[in-house]
N, C-alpha and C positions, 0 to 999 in steps of 0.2 A: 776800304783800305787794302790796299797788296805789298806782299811784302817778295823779294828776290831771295831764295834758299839756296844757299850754294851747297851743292852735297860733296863738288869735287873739281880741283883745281889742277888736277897733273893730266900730263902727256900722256901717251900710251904705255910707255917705260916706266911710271913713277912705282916706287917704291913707298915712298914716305911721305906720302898723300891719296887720294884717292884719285881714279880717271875724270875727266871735267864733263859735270853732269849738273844741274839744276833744276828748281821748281819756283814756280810763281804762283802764289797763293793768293788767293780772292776772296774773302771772309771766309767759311769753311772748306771749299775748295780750292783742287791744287793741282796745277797743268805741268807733267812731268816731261824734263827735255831729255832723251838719251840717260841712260844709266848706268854707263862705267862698264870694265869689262866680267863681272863676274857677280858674287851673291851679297860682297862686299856694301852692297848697294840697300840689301836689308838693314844693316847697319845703320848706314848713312841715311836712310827714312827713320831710324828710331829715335835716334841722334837730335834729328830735325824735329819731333814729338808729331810725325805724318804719318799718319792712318789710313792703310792702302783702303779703306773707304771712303776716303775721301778726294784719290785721283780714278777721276773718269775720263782724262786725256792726256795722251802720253804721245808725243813728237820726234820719232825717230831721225836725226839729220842725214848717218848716211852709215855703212856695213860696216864699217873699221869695228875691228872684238872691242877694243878701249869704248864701244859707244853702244852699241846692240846686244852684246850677251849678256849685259846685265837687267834688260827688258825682259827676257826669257826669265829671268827670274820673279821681274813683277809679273808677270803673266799669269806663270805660275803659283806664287802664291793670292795673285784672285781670284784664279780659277779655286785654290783650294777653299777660300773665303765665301764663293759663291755657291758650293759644295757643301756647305758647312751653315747655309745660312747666313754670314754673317757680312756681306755684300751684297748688295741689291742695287738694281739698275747695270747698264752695262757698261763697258769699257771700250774706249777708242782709239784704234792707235796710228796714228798718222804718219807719212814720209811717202815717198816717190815710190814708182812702181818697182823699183830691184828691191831697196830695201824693204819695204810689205813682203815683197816675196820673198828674199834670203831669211827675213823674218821667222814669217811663217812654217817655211821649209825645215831652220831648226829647231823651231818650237814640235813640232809633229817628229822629229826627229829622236826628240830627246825629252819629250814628255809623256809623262801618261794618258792611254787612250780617253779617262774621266776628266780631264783637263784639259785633251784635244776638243771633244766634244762641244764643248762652248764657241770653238771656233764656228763664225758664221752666226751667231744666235746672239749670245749675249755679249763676245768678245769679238770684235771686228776689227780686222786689218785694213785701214781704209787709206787708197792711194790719191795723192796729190798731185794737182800737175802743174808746172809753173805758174806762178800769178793764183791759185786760186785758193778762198777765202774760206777759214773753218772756224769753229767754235770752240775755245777752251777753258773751260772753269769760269765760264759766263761772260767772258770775253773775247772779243771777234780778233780774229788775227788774217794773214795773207802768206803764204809759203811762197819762195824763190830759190830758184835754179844759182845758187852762188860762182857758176862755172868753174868746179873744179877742174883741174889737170889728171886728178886721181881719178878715184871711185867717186861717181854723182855727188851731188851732195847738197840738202836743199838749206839755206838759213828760213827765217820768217821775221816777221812785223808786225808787233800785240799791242793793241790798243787798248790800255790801262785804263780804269774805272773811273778816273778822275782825267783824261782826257788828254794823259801823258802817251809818248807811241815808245815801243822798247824793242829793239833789231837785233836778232842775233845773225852772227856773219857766219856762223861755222867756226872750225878751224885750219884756213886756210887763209893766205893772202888775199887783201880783196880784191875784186874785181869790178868793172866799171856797170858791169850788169846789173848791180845790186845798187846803184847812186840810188834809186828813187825810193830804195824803202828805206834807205840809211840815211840819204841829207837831211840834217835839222832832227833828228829825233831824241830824244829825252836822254837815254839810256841806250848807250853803244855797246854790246858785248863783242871783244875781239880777242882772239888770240893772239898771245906773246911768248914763241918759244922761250925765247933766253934773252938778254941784254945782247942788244948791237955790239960793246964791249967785250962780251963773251963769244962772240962768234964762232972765232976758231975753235972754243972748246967744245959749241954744243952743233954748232954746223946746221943753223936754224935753214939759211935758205939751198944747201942739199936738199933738205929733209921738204922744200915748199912748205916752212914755215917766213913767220913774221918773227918780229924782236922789238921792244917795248919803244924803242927808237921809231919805229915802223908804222906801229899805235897810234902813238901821238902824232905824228905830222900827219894821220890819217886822218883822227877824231879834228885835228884844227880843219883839214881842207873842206870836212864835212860839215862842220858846224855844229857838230850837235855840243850837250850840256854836259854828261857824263857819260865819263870814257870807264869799263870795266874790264880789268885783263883778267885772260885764265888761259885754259892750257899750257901750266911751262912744265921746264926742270922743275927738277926736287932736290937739286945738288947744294941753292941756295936759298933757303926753305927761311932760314934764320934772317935773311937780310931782305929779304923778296919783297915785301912791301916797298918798304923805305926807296930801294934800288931804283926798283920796275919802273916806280912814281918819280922818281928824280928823274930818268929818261926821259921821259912820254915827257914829264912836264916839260923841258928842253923847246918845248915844240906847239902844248897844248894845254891852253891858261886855264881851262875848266877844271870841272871837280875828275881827279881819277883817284879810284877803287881797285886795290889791289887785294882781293880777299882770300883768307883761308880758307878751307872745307869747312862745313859747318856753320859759317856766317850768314846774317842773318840782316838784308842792307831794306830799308822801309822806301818804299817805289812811289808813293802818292797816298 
């Protein structure tokens, strides 16, 4: 059984949510995506009842603070876990060659030399390169180049335990690069700055965002089953399900998932 753990649903700005970060759990273990921008993120693993011994892969998508500084946090506290005993086996942490690197660079920046030390040994920075296939909490996955406009940025495609596939796009518009791991897949994660409705107020495609409008005529062109938004505002926190869902569906007759932090959606 896997279950989808949302730890965090907002933008880089949010206030009154956490940065959009998640976990996918596979009976005791648990494949951590990106971690929000700060220690916030201990929280949001306690929240969830996740036991940083129980992630030994952690999927960096791409530098943005709202996504990597809060890794530096799990880093650190398994290095202190592994210090202490109370961790065994190592930890993996996957994404493209800048991010391993900008990674890396802050982590030895700003952590202690007893928790640098693991680096290379028990804690590894391991770089991915377009198209190729890793291992996470017992199931096989594929990383892709999303072709950002920004900063790099890799999504991936996990093949669930029960034979379901689940694509994360990133947070970025999509791209036609990514068709082959996204057409037909179970579980579509995509970002939805704002409602197309709201445009003017949240100014999603300045920003090279999407809008729930965006979503949904995506997930219909692609085909797949369920559609998951995240990444938005926080300004409509109270209505954001309800909303998000009446857009997208406009467009896309499947199941869509508009989740809080904390939630907690059963994958297979």
């Amino acid at each position: 059984m896997a279950d989808l753990m949302i730890l965090g649903t907002g933008n880089a700005a949010v206030t009154q949510c956490y940065n959009t970060c998640f976990a996918v759990r596979n009976g005791e273990s648990v494949f951590l995506v990106d971690a929000g921008g700060g220690n916030g993120i201990l929280s949001r693993l306690e929240a969830a009842s996740i036991p940083l011994q129980s992630i030994h892969e952690i999927f960096v998508t791409h530098t943005h603070t709202d996504h990597i500084l809060g890794v530096v946090w799990v880093v650190r506290m398994i290095a202190q876990g592994m210090n202490a005993g109370k961790y065994t086996g190592n930890l993996r942490v996957y994404g493209h060659a800048e991010a391993m690197r900008v990674l890396e660079l802050i982590c030895r920046c700003t952590l202690p030399g007893k928790v640098c030390a693991h680096f290379g040994k028990d804690i590894l920075f391991c770089v991915l390169e377009d198209g190729e296939a890793f291992s996470a909490a017992g199931m096989s996955a594929k990383a892709f180049d999303i072709g950002s406009t920004k900063a790099q940025q890799f999504g991936f495609c996990l093949a669930l335990p029960c034979g379901q596939r689940l694509t994360c796009l990133g947070d970025e518009p999509y791209n036609e690069r990514a068709h082959d791991y996204a057409v037909g897949a179970d579980w579509l994660l995509c970002e939805a700055f704002c409602l197309y409705e709201d445009r003017e107020r949240f100014k999603p495609y300045e920003k090279h965002h999407s809008t729930a409008w965006d979503a949904g005529r995506l997930a219909a062109q692609l085909q797949v089953k369920n559609l998951l938004l995240y990444h938005t505002e926080d300004k409509t926190l109270d209505t954001r399900r309800e909303r998000y869902a009446a857009e997208a569906a406009q467009f896309f007759a499947g199941n869509i998932i508009v989740p809080d932090d904390s939630e907690i959606i059963p994958l297979c």
